[in-house]
SEKOL-798495 format. One line per field, with one value per residue (C-alpha): x, y, z. Coordinates in Angstrom, 3 decimals. Example, Ala and Ser with C-alpha at 12.3 -4.5 7.8 and 13.67 -1.06 7.14 Angstrom:
<mibas>
X <- c(12.300,13.670) .
Y <- c(-4.500,-1.060) .
Z <- c(7.800,7.140) .
</mibas>
This chain:
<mibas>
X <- c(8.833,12.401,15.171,18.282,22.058,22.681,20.525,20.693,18.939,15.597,13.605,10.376,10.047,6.189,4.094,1.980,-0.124,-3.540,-3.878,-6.707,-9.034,-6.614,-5.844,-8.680,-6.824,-5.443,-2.481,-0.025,2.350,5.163,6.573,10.673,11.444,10.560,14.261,16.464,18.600,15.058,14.740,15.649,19.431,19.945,19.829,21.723,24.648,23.850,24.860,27.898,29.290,28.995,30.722,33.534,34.496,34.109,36.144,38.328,38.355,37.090,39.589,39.942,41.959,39.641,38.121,34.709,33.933,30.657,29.064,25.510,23.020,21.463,20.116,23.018,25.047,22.583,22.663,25.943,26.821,25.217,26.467,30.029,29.339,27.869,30.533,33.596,34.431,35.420,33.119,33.214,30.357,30.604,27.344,26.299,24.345,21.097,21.900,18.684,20.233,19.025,20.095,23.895,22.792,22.137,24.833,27.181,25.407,26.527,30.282,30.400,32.484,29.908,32.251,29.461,30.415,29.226,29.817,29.020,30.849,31.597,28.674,28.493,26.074,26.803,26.805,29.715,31.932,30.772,32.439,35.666,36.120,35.609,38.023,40.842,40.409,40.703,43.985,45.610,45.375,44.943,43.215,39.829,37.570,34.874,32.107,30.868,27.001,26.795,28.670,28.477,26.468,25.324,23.524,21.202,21.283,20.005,17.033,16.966,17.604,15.135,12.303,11.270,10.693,9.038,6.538,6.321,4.542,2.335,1.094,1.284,-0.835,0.655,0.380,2.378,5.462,6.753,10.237,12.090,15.349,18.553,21.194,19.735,20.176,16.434,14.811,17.494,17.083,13.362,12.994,15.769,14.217,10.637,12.315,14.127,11.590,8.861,6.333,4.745,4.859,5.101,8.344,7.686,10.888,9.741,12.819,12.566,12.566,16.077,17.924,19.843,19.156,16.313,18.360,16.433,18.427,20.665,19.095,18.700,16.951,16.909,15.380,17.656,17.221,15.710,17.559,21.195,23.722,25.442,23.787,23.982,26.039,23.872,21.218,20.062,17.115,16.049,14.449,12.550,9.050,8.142,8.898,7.741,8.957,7.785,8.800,9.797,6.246,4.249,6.676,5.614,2.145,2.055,3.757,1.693,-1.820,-0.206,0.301,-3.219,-4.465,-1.861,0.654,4.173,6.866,9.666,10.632,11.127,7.810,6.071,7.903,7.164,3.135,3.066,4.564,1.853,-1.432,-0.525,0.518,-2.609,-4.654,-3.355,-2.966,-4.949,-7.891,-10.649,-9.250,-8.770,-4.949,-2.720,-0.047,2.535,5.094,8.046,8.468,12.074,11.948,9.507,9.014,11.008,13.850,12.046,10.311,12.391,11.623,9.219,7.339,8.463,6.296,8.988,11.746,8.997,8.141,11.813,12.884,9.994,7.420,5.380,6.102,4.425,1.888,1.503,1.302,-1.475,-3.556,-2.852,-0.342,2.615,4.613,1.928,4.671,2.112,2.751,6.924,8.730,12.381,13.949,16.485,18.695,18.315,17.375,14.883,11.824,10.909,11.232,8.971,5.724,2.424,2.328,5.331,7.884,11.310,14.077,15.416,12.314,9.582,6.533) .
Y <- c(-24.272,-25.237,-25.167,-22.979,-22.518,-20.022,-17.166,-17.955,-21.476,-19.884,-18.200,-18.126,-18.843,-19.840,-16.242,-14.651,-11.835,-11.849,-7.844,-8.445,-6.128,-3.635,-3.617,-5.352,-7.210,-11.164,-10.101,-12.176,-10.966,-12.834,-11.649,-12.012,-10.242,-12.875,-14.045,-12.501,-10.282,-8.771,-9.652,-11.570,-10.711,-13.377,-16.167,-14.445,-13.559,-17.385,-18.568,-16.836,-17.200,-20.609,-20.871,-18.912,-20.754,-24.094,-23.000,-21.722,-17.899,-17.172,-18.156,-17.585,-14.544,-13.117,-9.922,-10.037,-6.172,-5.841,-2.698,-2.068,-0.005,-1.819,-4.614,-7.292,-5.353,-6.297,-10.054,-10.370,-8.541,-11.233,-14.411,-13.061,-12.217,-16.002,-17.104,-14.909,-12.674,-9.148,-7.264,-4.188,-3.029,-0.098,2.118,5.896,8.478,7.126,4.267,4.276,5.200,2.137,-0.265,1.543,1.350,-2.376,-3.353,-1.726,-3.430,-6.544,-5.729,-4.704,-1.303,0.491,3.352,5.415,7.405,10.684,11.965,10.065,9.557,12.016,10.958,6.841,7.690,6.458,2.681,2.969,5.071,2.504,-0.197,1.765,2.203,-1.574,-2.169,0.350,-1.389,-5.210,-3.873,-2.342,-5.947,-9.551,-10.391,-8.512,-11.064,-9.169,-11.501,-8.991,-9.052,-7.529,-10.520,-13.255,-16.267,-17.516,-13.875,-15.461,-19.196,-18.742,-17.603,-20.115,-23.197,-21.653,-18.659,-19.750,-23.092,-22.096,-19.917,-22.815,-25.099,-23.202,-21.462,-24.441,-22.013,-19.137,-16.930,-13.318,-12.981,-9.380,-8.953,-6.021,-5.495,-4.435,-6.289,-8.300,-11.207,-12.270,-11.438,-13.738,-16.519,-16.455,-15.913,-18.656,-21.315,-20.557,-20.614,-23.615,-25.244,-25.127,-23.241,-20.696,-18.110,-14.351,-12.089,-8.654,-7.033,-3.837,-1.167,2.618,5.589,6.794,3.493,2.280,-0.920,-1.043,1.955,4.819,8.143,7.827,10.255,11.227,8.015,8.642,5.101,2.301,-1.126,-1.228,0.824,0.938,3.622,1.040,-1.369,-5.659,-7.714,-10.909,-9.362,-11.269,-9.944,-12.427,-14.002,-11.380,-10.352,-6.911,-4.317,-1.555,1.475,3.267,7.034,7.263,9.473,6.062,4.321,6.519,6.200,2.370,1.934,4.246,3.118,-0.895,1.039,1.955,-1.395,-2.486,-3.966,-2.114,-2.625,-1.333,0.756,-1.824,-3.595,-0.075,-0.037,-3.898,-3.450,-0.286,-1.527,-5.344,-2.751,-0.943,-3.841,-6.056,-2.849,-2.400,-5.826,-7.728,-6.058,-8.606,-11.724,-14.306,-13.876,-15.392,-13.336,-13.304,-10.549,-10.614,-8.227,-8.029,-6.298,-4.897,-1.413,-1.107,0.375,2.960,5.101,8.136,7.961,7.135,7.220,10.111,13.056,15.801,13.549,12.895,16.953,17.660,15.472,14.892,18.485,19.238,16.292,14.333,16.845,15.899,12.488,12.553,14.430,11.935,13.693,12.252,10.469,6.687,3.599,1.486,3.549,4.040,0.921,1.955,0.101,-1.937,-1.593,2.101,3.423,2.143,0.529,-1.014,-4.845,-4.526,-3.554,-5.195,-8.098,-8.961,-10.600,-8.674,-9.747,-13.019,-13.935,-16.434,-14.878) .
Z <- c(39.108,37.860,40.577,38.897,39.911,37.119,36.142,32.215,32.814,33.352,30.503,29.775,26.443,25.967,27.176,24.332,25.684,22.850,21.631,20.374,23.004,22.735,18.769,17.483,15.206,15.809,16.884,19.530,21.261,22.391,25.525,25.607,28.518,31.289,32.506,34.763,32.082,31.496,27.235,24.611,24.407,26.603,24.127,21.959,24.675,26.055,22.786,22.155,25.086,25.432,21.634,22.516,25.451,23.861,20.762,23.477,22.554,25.457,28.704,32.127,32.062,29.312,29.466,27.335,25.773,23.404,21.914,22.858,23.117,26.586,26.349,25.410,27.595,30.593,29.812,29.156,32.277,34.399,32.741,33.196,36.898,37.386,35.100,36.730,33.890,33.425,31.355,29.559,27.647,25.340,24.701,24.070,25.448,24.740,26.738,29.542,33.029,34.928,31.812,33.157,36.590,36.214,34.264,36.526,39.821,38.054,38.486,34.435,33.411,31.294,28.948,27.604,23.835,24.161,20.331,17.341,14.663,11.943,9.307,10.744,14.020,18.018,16.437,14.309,17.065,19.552,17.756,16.736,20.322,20.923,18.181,19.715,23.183,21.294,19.709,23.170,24.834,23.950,26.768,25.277,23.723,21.515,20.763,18.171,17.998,14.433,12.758,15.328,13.473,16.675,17.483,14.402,15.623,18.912,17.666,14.891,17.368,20.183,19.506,16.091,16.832,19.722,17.665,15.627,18.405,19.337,16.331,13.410,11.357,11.995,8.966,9.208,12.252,12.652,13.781,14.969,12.836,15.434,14.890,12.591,15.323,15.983,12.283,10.253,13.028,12.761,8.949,8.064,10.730,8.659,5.247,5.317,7.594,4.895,6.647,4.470,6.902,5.896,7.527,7.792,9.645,11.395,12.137,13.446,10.997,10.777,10.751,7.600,7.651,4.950,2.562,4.699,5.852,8.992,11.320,14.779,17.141,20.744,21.794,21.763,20.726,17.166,14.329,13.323,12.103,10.157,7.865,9.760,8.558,9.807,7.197,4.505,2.326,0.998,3.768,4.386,2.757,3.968,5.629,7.917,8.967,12.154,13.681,17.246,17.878,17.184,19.363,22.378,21.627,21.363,24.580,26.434,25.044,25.780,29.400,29.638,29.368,32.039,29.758,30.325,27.147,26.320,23.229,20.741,21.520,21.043,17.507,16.404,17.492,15.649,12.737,13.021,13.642,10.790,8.293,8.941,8.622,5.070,4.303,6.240,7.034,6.704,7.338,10.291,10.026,12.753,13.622,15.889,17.039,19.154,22.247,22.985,26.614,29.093,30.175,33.203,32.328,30.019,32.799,32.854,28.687,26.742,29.782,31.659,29.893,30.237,28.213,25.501,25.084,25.314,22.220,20.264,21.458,18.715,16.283,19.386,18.520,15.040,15.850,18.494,15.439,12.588,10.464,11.364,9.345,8.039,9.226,6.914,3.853,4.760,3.065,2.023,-0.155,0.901,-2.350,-1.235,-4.813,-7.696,-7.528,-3.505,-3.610,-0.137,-2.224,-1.885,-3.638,-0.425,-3.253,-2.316,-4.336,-3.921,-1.913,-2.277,-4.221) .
</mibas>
């Protein structure tokens, strides 16, 4: 075991759980939430961090404020305690309470938006806000997630290759699509690597990203009221759409088996099951998705049965009883009108055929 004076030196950055007895289809999973932030926004907030102090944005009398919606707030929280900052992290109401609870334990100020914006969604207010505390004093340093290169880089320097090693043959790698962050480090490493690997990004019904509708998503993490700027199409070969009601069930049949994950795992191994079902049925396909978090901080959600009747009742229902909305058969198109790049034969616009 490694010896560590700094929380962000230890990751574990080689777990892959094999779904296979619960799915039935070759399916890895690779397990992101083994460090002490608790997910895979900690190599993204390692990253920038370390960039903006070298650059020498980032100073001792700095105050470092992000948007988030958990999870980057939580790692960033602790490398600014072990590193002395102030932080501030800006998130909304569907912020989990012990993601706050956490973040605050770490000595961060948590300022939680209560009202979205008018017609741009909890995302787009969160960042205004950021933007209005940035312009009342110099001393805020935002390190701005949404556009921040090294949000992609980290991921293209450290979890694709790592995928790389120990799957040389891996076929098909499902991403979730946040802030963009993790997909475009993954697909670009693959891309420019020359491995002939398929990227299918998988995102929550409701976000924008892909062209979809900007409606109402109560579980944070995946998804985003305003389109990411670190997005880049053409690296990407399909993609998969999945409503909050499949989330919930994914997590709690993972649960069953003994395997707790958090909300945006539920939505990426939705989104795989569903895609190698329609498009991989009979083969030995390797495949590999990414689990951002585990399931912790998700138990008075997803997990806590009176939250899940209150916002979802009888579309959870529907669901349980097939009808709900197929995540297989929901590709949006990214263009958000016309004919959907994303179709079947997996040759989006700009991307490889």
């Amino acid at each position: 075991m490694p010896v560590i004076t700094s929380p962000q030196e230890f990751n574990t950055d080689d777990l892959y759980v094999d779904l296979r007895p619960v799915l039935g289809s070759r399916l890895y999973l690779k397990c992101e939430g083994f460090n002490f932030a608790g997910s895979i926004k900690l190599k993204a907030a390692a990253a920038m961090v370390e960039q903006a102090e070298e650059s020498g944005v980032l100073g001792p009398s700095s105050v470092l404020v992000e948007s988030s919606s958990g999870n980057l707030g939580v790692a960033l929280s602790m490398i600014a305690a072990n590193k002395g900052f102030r932080f501030l992290c800006v998130t909304d109401s569907r912020c989990n309470l012990a993601t706050r609870q956490m973040m605050r334990a770490l000595g961060a100020e948590v300022v939680t938006v209560e009202q979205p914006g008018a017609g741009t969604g909890f995302l787009a207010a969160r960042r205004e806000h950021v933007r209005r505390l940035c312009a009342s004093d110099p001393r805020y340093v935002w390190l701005n997630q949404y556009t921040n290169a090294f949000n992609r880089i980290a991921h293209q320097r450290t979890t694709a290759p790592a995928i790389a090693r120990r799957f040389p043959d891996l076929d098909v790698l499902f991403v979730g699509a946040g802030t963009a962050g993790t997909l475009m480090g993954c697909a670009r490493y693959f891309r420019e690597s020359g491995h002939p690997v398929t990227v299918v990004a998988v995102d929550t019904v409701g976000s924008v990203t892909f062209g979809g509708p900007d409606l109402t998503r109560m579980i944070p993490g995946l998804g985003a009221g305003v389109r990411p700027e670190l997005l880049d199409l053409s690296y990407i070969d399909d993609v998969v759409m999945v409503p909050e009601t499949e989330t919930v069930r994914t997590c709690r049949r993972l649960a069953s088996t003994g395997f707790l994950f958090g909300g945006s795992t539920g939505t990426v191994v939705a989104g795989a099951e569903r895609w190698l079902a329609a498009h991989r049925p009979d083969s030995e396909t390797t495949a590999v998705a990414i689990s951002p978090d585990l399931g912790e901080r998700y138990l008075d959600t997803l997990y806590q049965e009176s939250w899940v009747q209150e916002v979802y009742g009888d579309a959870m229902t529907a669901a349980s009883d097939g009808s709900a909305l197929n995540p297989g058969d929901s590709h949006l198109n990214p263009a958000g009108s016309g004919p959907n790049p994303f179709g079947s034969d997996l040759n989006p616009v700009g991307g490889r055929p």
